[in-house]
Steps between C-alpha positions, in 0.01 A plus 500: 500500500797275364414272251497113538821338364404121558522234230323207454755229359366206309528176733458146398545115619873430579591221237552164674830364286808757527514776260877423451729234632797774339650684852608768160190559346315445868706764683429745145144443572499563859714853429252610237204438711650685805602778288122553348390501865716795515274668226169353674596636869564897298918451521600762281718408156779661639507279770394227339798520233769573729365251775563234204807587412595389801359218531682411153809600612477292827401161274781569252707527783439179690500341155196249593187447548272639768384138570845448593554772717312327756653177491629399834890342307600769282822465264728755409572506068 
């Protein structure tokens, strides 16, 4: 029989002021956390390193923040 390969994952109260008003240091927080769920869901490093690469490459790229990515008026440097 395979073994169980579930988690549990400390939870807690979402804070009600912002963690950040920085989009920087936001959008570094929101990477970090979606690359741990990587880990948590069984990813493998592999994947998980060269998945982030990527994502570093595409943010160097754009040369801005994810919170701007989504803006509706974007302006070309």
């Amino acid at each position: 029989m395979a073994e169980a390969r579930l988690q549990v994952i400390a939870g807690g109260a979402v804070p009600q002021e912002p963690l950040t008003t920085d989009p920087w240091q936001f959008q570094t927080m929101c990477v970090d956390a979606f690359v741990a769920s990587w880990g948590a869901r069984g990813f493998s490093l592999v994947t998980i390193d060269n998945d982030w690469t990527a994502v570093a490459r595409n943010a160097v790229c754009m040369r801005s923040s994810a919170a701007d990515w989504s803006s509706p008026v974007r302006t070309m440097a």
